[in-house]
VEXKOLNU-291804 format. One record per residue (C-alpha): residue in three letters; x, y, z; residue number from 0. Coordinates in nm, 2 decimals. Layout:
! residues N
(atom ALA,(X,Y,Z),NUM)
...
This chain:
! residues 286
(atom UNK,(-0.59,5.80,-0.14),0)
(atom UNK,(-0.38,5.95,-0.41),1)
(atom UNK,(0.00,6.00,-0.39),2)
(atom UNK,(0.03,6.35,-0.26),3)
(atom UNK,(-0.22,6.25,0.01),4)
(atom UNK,(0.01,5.97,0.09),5)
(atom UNK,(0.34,6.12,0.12),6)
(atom UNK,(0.14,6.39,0.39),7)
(atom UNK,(0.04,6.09,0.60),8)
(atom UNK,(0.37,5.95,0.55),9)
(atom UNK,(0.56,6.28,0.64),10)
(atom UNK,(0.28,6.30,0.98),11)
(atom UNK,(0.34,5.94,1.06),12)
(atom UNK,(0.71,6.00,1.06),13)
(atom UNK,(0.73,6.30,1.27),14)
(atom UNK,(0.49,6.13,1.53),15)
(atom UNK,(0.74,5.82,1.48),16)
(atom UNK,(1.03,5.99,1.59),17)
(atom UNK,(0.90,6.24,1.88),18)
(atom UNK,(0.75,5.91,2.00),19)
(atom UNK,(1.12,5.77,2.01),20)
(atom UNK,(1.24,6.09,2.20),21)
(atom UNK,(0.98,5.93,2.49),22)
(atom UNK,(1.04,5.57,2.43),23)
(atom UNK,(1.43,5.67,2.47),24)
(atom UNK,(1.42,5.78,2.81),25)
(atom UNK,(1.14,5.50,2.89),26)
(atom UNK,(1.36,5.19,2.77),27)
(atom UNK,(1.68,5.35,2.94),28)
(atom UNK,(1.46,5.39,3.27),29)
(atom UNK,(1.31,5.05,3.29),30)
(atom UNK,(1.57,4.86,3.08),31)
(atom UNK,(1.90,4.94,3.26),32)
(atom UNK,(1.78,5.06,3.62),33)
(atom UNK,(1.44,4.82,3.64),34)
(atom UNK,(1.20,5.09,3.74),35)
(atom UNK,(0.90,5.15,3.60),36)
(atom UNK,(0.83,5.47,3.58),37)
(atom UNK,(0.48,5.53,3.51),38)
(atom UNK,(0.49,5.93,3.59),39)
(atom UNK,(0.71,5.99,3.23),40)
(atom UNK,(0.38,6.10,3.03),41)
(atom UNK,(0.36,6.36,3.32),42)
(atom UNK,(0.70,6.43,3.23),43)
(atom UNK,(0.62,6.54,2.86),44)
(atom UNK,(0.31,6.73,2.98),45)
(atom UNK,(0.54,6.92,3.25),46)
(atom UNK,(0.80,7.02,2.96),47)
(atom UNK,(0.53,7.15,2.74),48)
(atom UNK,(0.35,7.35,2.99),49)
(atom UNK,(0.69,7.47,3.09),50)
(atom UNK,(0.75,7.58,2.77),51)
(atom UNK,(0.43,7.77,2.73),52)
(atom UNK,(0.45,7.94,3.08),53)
(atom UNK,(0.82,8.08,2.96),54)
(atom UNK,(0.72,8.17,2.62),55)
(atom UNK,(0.45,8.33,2.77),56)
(atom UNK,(0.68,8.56,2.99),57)
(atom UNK,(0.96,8.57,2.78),58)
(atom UNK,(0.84,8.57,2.44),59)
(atom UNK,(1.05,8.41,2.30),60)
(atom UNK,(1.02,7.99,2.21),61)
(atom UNK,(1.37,7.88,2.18),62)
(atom UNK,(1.48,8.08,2.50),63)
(atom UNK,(1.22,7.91,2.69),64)
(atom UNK,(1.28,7.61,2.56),65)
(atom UNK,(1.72,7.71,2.70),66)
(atom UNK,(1.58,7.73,3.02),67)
(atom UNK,(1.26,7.47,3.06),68)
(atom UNK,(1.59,7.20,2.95),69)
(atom UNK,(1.81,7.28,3.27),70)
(atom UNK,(1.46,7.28,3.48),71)
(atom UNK,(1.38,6.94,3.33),72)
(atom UNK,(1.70,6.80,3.44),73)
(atom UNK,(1.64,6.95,3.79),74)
(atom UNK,(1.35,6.74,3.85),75)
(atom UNK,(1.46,6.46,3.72),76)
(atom UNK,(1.77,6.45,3.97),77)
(atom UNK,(1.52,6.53,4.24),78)
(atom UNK,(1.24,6.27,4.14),79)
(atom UNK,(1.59,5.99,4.15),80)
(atom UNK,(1.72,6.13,4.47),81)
(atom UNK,(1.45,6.18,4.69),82)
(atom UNK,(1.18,5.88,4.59),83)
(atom UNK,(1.34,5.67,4.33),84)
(atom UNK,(1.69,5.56,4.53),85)
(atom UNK,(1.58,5.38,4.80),86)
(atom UNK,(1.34,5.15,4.58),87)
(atom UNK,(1.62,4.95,4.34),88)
(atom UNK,(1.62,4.65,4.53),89)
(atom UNK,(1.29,4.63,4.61),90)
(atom UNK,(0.99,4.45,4.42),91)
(atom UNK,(0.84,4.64,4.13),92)
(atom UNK,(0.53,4.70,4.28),93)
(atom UNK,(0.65,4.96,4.51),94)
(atom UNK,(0.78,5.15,4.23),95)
(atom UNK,(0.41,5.09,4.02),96)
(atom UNK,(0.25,5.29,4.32),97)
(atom UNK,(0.53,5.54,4.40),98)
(atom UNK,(0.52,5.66,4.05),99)
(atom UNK,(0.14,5.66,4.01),100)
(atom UNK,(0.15,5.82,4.32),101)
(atom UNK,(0.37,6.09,4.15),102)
(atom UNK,(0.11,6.10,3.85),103)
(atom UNK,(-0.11,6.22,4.05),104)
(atom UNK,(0.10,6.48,4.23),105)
(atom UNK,(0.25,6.61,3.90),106)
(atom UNK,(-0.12,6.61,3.72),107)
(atom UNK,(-0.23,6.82,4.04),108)
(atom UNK,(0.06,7.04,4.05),109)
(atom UNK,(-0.02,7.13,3.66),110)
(atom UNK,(-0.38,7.24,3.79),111)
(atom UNK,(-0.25,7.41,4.10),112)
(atom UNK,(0.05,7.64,3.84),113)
(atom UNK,(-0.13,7.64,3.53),114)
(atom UNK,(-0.51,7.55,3.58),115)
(atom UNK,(-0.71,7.32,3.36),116)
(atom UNK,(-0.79,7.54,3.05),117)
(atom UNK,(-0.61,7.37,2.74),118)
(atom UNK,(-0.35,7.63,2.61),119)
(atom UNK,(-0.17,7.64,2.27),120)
(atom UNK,(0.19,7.76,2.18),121)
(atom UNK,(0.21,7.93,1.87),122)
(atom UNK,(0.47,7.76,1.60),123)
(atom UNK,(0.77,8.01,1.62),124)
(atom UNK,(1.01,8.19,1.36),125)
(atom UNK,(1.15,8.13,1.10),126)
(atom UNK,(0.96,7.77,1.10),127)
(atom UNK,(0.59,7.92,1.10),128)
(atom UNK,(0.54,7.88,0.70),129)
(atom UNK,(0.48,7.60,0.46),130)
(atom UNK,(0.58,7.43,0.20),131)
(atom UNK,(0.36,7.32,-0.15),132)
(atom UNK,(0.34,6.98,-0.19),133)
(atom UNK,(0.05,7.06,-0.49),134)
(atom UNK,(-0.24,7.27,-0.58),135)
(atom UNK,(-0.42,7.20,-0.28),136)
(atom UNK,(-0.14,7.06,-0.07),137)
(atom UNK,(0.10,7.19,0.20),138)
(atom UNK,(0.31,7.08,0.46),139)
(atom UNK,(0.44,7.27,0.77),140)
(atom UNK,(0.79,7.34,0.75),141)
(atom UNK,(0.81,7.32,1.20),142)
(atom UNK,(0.69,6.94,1.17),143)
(atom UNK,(0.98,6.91,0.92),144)
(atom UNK,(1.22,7.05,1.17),145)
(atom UNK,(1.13,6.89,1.43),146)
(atom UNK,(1.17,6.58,1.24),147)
(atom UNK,(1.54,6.69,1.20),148)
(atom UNK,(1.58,6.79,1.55),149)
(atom UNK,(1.46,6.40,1.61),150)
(atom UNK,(1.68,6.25,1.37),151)
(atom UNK,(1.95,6.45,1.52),152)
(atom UNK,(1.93,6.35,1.89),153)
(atom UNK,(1.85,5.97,1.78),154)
(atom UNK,(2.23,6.03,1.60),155)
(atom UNK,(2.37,6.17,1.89),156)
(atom UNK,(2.18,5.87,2.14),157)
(atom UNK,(2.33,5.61,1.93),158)
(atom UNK,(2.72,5.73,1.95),159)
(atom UNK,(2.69,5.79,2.32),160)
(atom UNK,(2.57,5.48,2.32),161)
(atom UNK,(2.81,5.27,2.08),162)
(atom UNK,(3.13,5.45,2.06),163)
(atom UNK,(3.13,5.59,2.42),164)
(atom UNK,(3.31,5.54,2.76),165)
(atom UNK,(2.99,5.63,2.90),166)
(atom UNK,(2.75,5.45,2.66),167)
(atom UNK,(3.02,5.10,2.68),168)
(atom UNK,(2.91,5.14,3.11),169)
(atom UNK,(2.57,5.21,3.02),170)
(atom UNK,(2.55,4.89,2.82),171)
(atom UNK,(2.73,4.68,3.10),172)
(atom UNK,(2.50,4.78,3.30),173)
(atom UNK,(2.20,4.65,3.15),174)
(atom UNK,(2.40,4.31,3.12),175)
(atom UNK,(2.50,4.31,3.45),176)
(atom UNK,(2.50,4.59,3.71),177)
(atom UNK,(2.64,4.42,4.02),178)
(atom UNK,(2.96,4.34,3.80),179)
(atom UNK,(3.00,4.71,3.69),180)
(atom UNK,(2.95,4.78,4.06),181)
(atom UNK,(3.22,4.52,4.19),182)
(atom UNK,(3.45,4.71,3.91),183)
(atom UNK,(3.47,5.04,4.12),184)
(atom UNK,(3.18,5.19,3.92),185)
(atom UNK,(2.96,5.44,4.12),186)
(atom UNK,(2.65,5.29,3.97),187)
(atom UNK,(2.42,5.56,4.18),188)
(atom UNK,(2.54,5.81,4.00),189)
(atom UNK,(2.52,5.65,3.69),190)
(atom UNK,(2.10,5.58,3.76),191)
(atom UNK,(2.05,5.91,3.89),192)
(atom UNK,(2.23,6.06,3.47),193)
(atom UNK,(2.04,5.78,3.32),194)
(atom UNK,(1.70,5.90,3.47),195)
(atom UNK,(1.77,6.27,3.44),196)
(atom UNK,(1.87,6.25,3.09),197)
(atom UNK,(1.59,6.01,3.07),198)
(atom UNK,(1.27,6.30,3.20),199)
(atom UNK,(1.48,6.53,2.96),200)
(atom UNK,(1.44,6.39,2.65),201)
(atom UNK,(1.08,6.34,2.74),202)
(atom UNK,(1.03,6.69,2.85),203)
(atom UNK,(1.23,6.81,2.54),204)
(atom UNK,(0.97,6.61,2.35),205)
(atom UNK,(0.71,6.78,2.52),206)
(atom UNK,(0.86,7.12,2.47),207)
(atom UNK,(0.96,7.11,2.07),208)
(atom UNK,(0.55,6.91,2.02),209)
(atom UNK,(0.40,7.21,2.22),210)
(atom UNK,(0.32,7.39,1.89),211)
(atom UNK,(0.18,7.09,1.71),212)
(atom UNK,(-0.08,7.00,2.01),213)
(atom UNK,(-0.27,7.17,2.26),214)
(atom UNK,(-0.15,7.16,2.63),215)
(atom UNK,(-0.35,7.03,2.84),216)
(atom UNK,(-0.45,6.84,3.17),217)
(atom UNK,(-0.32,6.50,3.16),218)
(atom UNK,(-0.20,6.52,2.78),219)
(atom UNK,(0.09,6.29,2.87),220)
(atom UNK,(-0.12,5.95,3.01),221)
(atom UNK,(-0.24,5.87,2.67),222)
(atom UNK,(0.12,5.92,2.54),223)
(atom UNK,(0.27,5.66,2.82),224)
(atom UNK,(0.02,5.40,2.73),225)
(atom UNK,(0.18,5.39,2.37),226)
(atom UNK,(0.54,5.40,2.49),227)
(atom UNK,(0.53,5.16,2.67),228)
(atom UNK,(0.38,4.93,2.35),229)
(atom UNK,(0.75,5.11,2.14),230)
(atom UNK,(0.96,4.97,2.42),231)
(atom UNK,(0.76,4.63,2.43),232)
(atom UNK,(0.79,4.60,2.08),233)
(atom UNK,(1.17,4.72,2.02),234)
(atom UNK,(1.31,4.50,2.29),235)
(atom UNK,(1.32,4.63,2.67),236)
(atom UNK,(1.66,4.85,2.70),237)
(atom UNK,(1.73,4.89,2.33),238)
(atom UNK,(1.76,5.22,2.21),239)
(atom UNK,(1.74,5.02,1.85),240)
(atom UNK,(1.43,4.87,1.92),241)
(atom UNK,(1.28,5.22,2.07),242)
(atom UNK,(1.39,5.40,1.73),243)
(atom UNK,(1.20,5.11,1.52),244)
(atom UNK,(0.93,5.07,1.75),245)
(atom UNK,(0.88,5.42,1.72),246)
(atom UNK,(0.84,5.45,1.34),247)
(atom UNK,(0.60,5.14,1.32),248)
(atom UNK,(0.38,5.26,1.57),249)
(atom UNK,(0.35,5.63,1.43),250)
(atom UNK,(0.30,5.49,1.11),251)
(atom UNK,(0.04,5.26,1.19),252)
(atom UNK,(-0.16,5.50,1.43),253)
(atom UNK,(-0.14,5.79,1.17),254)
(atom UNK,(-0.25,5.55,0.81),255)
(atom UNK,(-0.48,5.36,1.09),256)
(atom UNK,(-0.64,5.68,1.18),257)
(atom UNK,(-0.67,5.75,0.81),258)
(atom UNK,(-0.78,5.38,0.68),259)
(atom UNK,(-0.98,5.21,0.92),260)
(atom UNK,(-1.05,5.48,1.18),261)
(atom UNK,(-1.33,5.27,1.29),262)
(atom UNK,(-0.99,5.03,1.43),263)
(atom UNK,(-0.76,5.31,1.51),264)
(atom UNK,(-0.73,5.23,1.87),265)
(atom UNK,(-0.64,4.86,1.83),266)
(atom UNK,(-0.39,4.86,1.57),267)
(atom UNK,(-0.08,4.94,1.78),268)
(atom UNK,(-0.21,4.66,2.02),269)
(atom UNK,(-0.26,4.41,1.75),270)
(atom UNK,(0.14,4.49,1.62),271)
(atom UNK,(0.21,4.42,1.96),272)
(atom UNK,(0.09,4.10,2.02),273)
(atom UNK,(0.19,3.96,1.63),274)
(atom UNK,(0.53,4.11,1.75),275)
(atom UNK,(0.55,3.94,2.08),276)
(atom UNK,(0.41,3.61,1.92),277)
(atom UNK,(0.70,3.56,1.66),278)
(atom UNK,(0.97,3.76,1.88),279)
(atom UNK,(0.84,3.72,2.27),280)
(atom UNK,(1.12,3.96,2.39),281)
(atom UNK,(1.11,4.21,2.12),282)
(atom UNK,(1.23,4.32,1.82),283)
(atom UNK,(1.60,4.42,1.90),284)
(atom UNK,(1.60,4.25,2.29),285)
């Protein structure tokens, strides 16, 4: 592997890094502040992307699909907290295992129903469909660069809210504590129903702005839970520290394990997980 070789994998492996944090984000928030497990957010990130094909598709135009797939992503996140999710807080956490694999199942169908089950591509828009020379031979695209920017940018944004906000000081609280944030005249419903709806739209987001790296297709988001849930594991449940670190280990290692050993590829994120757990058993950042 020479050095321009390396610096791609490193570029790939940090792009996959941080859309994976734009998940893991909306995952640790979910499970680490209002204890459910939601195992229907991969069908979230394959709803945005679809959603973002279907409306570049009638619109022609990427980034004003991707103005209105946002608002539609919110939508279904309020109604997925409002309708299923609400009545299920107090209850043990198998109800919410089988009420949200029941809604992978519904989502994954609904895909088939709207879009079919023919994989579907999105074509990398203006200005950002070009390149740049790394050498000779070498290139790199200029969208994966700006979505790595787009990343960096939200991850920025995430972390004020969270540290220097009135909103991100409740939010906290209420991973420490909800009952007391409750008993201080906080309307902690309304706080899980923003927390989950901004939660499905940074994963749908991440869907949408990944659309012209991958192909869309059936059930391209369970894959993309499993290793989620390994960021938030590893980062700490709740932190959004530990998602943004998780993150970048795990792209890293799945893109130079893909690369090195591809014969391991598949195991490496799990063997990080359990050397994590061993030396920190509640995460990196708990």
């Amino acid at each position: 592997m020479d050095l321009a070789f390396f610096g791609v994998q490193l570029l790939n492996g940090l792009q996959y890094g941080l859309l994976l944090f734009l998940i893991a984000s909306g995952l640790t928030l979910i499970f680490g502040i209002m204890g459910i497990i939601n195992l229907a957010h991969g069908a979230m990130y394959m709803i945005g992307a679809y959603l973002v094909y279907d409306l570049t598709q009638r619109l022609g135009n990427f980034w004003l699909a991707i103005l209105i797939a946002i608002p539609i992503a919110i939508l279904l996140g309020l109604i997925i907290e409002r309708l299923f999710l609400d009545t299920l807080y107090k209850r043990d956490h198998l109800y919410q295992v089988l009420l949200t694999f029941g809604l992978i199942l519904v989502l994954n169908e609904a895909q088939r129903i709207i879009w079919g089950g023919d994989v579907h591509s999105v074509s990398v828009p203006a200005p950002f469909d070009a390149s740049l020379p790394l050498t000779d031979n070498l290139q790199y695209s200029v969208y994966r660069l700006f979505v790595m920017g787009v990343c960096l940018a939200l991850a920025g944004v995430i972390y004020w809210v969270i540290r220097h906000t009135r909103l991100g000081i409740i939010i906290r609280a209420g991973a420490v504590d909800r009952d007391m944030v409750e008993g201080l005249g906080i309307d902690v419903r309304t706080l899980f129903t923003l927390i989950f709806s901004v939660g499905v739209a940074l994963t749908a987001f991440a869907g949408m702005i990944a659309a012209p790296l991958t192909s869309i297709a059936p059930g391209m988001g369970d894959s993309i839970l499993i290793t989620c849930f390994v960021v938030v594991v590893i980062g700490g449940i709740g932190s959004i520290k530990g998602a943004f670190w998780g993150a970048i280990l795990i792209g890293m290692a799945e893109t130079f394990g893909s690369v090195l050993i591809p014969s391991l590829a598949s195991m490496v994120i799990y063997l990080i997980m359990a050397a994590v757990l061993l030396v920190k058993p509640r995460g990196l950042f708990a």
